[in-house]
C-alpha positions as CSV (number, residue, x, y, z in Angstrom):
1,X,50.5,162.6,123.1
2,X,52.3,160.3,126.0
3,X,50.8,157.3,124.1
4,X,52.5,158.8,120.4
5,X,55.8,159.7,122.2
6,X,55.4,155.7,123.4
7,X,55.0,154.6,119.7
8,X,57.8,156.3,118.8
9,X,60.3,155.3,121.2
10,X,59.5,151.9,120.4
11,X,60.0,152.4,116.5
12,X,63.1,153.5,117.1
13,X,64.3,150.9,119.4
14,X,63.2,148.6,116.6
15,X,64.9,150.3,114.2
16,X,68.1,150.4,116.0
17,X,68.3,146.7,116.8
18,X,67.2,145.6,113.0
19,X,70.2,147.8,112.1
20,X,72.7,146.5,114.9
21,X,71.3,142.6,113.7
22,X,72.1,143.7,110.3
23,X,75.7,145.1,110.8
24,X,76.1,141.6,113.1
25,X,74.9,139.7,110.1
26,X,77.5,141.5,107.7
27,X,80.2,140.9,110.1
28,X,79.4,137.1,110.3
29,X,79.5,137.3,106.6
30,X,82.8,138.9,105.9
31,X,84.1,136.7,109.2
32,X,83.2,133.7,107.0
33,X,84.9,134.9,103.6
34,X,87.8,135.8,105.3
35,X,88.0,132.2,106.9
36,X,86.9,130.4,103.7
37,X,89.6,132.6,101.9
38,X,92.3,131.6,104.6
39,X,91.7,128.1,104.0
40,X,91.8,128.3,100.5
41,X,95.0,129.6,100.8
42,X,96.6,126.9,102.8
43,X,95.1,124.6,100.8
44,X,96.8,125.8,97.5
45,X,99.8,126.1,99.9
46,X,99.4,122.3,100.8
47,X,98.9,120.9,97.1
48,X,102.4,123.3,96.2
49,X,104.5,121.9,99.2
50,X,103.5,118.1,97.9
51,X,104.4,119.2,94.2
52,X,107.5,120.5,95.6
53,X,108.1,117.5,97.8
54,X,107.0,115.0,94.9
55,X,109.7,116.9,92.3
56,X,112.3,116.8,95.0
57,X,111.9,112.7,95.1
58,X,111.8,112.9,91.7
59,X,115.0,114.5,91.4
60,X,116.7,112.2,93.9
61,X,116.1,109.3,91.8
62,X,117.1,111.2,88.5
63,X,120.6,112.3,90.0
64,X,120.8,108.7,91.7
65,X,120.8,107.9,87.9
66,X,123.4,110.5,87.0
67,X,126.0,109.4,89.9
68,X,125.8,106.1,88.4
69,X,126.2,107.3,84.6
70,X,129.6,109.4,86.0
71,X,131.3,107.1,88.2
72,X,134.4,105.7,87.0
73,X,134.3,102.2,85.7
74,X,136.2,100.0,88.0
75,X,139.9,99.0,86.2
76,X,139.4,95.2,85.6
77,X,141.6,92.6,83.6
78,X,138.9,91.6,81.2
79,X,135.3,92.5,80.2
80,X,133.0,89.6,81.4
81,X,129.7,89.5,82.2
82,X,129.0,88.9,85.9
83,X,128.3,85.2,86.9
84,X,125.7,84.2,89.3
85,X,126.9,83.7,92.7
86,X,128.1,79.9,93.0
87,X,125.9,79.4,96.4
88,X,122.4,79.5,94.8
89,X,121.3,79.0,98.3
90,X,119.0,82.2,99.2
91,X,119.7,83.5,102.6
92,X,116.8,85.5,105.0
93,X,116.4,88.0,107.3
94,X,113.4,87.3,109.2
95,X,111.0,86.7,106.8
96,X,112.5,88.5,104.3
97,X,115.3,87.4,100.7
98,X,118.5,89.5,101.5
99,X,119.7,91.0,97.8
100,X,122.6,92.2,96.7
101,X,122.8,95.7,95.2
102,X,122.7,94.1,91.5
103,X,121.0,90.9,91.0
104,X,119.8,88.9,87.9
105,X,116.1,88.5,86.8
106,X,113.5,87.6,84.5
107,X,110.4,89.6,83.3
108,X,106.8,88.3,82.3
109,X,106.6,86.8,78.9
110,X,110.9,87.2,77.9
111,X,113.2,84.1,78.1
112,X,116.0,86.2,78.5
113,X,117.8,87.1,82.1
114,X,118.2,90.9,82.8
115,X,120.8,92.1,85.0
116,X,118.9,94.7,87.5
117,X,120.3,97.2,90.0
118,X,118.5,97.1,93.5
119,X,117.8,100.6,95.0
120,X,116.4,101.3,98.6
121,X,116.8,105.1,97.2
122,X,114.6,104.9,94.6
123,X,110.9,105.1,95.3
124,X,109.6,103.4,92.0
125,X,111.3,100.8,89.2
126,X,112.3,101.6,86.2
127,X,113.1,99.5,82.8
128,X,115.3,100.2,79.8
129,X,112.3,101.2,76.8
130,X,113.5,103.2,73.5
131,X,111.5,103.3,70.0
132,X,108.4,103.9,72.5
133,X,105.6,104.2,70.0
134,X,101.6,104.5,71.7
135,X,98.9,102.5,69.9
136,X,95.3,101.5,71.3
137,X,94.2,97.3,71.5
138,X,90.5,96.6,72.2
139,X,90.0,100.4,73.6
140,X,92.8,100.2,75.6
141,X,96.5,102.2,75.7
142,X,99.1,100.0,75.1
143,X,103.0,100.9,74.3
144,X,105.5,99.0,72.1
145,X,109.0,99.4,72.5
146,X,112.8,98.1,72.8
147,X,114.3,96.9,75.3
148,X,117.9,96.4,74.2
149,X,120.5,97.4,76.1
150,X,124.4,97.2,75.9
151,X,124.5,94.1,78.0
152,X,122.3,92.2,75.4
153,X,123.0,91.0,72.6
154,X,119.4,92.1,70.2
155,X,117.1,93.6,70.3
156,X,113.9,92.9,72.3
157,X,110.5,93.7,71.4
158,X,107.5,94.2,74.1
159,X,104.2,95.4,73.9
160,X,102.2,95.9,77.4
161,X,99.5,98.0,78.2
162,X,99.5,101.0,79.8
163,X,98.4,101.2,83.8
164,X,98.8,105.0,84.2
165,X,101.6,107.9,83.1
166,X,103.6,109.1,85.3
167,X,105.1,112.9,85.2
168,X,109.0,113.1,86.0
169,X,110.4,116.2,86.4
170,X,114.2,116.7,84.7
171,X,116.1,118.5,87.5
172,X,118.1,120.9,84.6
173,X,115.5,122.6,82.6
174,X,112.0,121.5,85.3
175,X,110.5,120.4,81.8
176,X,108.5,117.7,82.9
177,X,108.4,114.4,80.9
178,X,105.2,111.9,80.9
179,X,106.4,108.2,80.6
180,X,104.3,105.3,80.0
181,X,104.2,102.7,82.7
182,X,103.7,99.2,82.4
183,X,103.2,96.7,84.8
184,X,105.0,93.1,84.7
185,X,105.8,89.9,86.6
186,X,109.6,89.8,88.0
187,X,111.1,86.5,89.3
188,X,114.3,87.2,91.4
189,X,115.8,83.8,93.2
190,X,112.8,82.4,95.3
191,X,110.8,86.2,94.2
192,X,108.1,86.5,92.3
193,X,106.5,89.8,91.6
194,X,104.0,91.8,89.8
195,X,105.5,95.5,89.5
196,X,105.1,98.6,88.2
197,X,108.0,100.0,85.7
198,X,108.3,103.7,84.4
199,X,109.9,103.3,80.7
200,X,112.8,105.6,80.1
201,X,116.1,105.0,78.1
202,X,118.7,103.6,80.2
203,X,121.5,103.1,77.7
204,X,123.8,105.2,79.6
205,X,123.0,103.4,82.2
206,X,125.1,100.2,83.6
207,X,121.7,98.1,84.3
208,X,118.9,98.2,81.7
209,X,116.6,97.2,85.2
210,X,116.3,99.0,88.3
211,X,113.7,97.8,91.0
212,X,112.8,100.1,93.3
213,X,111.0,100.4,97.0
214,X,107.9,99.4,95.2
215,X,109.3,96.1,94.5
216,X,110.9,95.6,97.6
217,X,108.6,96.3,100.4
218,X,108.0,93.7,102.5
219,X,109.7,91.3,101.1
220,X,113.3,91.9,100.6
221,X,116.1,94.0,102.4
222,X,119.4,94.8,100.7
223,X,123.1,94.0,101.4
224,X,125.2,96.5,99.4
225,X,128.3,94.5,99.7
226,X,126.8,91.9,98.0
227,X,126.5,91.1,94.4
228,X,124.5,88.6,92.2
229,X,123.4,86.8,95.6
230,X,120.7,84.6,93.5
231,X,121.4,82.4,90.6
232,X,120.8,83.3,86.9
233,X,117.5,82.6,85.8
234,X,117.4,79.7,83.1
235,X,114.7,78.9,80.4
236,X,113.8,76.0,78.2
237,X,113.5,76.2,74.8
């Protein structure tokens, strides 16, 4: 009887720790779904602060665009198209060409000289592209399209292949846009280049170029009281 009451003592011991391992088991569990939830959380958080962050720059550069298509045109005698500056000596800082904040340039594969704003504010470069039509060239995407702008004279046919698409936000309606962009060789004074454009019609815009931080990293700085610091690119026939 003493050996029975024994037995069953020790059953229930058993018993009672399986069930207290159990419950510890299903607390672990729901411990580690609520953590894995938490993080999934701040995760999404994360990716929506960079998508918010990532429209905000996108937005900058867009109303950079605007100020520029709104401020009033400087009273001037005569319409002229802006000369090169008459030292064609570059000047450095350091290491690095000092720009004005408009400068002339050339691109990959035109014998033409394009007159480009220079923008510290604007985080990538942008070129003047209407009539955009998307075709593919040995499996690749490639884009045709026009180049002219007011400050030309014709127009000015390209055809590049596509390096990626980027999405650009328009600050009014949040509709967001995808724009081809192309990747070309830019000579500026004693510069040259490879750099990535985002096409987008810049008729309304004074400068059917603008180069961006991309472009100048490292090896430029800008002087805003400056203008047309480097001469005028010239091409042989």
């Amino acid at each position: 009887m003493k050996k029975l009451s024994i037995i069953s003592l020790s059953l229930a011991l058993t018993a009672c720790a399986s069930q207290q391992a159990s419950q510890s088991n299903d607390q672990t569990l729901e411990q580690l779904s609520t953590l894995s939830a938490q993080q999934a959380s701040v995760l999404s958080q994360c990716e929506s602060i960079s998508e918010q962050l990532e429209a905000q720059q996108q937005r900058f550069d867009q109303l950079e665009d605007k100020v520029v298509a709104i401020a009033p045109v400087p009273v001037a005698t005569s319409k002229s198209t802006p000369q090169s500056c008459s030292k064609q000596t570059s000047y450095k800082l350091g290491n690095k060409t000092v720009l004005g904040e408009s400068e002339w340039v050339s691109l990959e594969g035109q014998k033409n000289a394009f007159q480009a704003r220079i923008d510290t504010g604007a985080a990538t470069s942008s070129l003047n592209a209407t009539d955009i039509v998307k075709f593919e060239r040995d499996g690749k995407n490639w884009v045709r399209f026009n180049m002219r702008h007011n400050t030309l004279d014709s127009d000015i046919i390209v055809e590049r292949p596509v390096v990626r698409t980027a999405e650009v936000t328009q600050s009014s309606t949040n509709k967001v846009d995808k724009r081809p962009v192309v990747s070309m060789l830019v000579k500026l004074g004693p510069i040259s280049e490879k750099t990535q454009f985002t096409l987008t019609d810049r008729n309304h815009l004074s400068y059917p170029v603008l180069l961006g931080r991309s472009f100048l990293k490292d090896i430029s700085v800008v002087d805003i009281s400056q203008k047309f610091t480097q001469a005028k690119p010239t091409f042989k026939d």
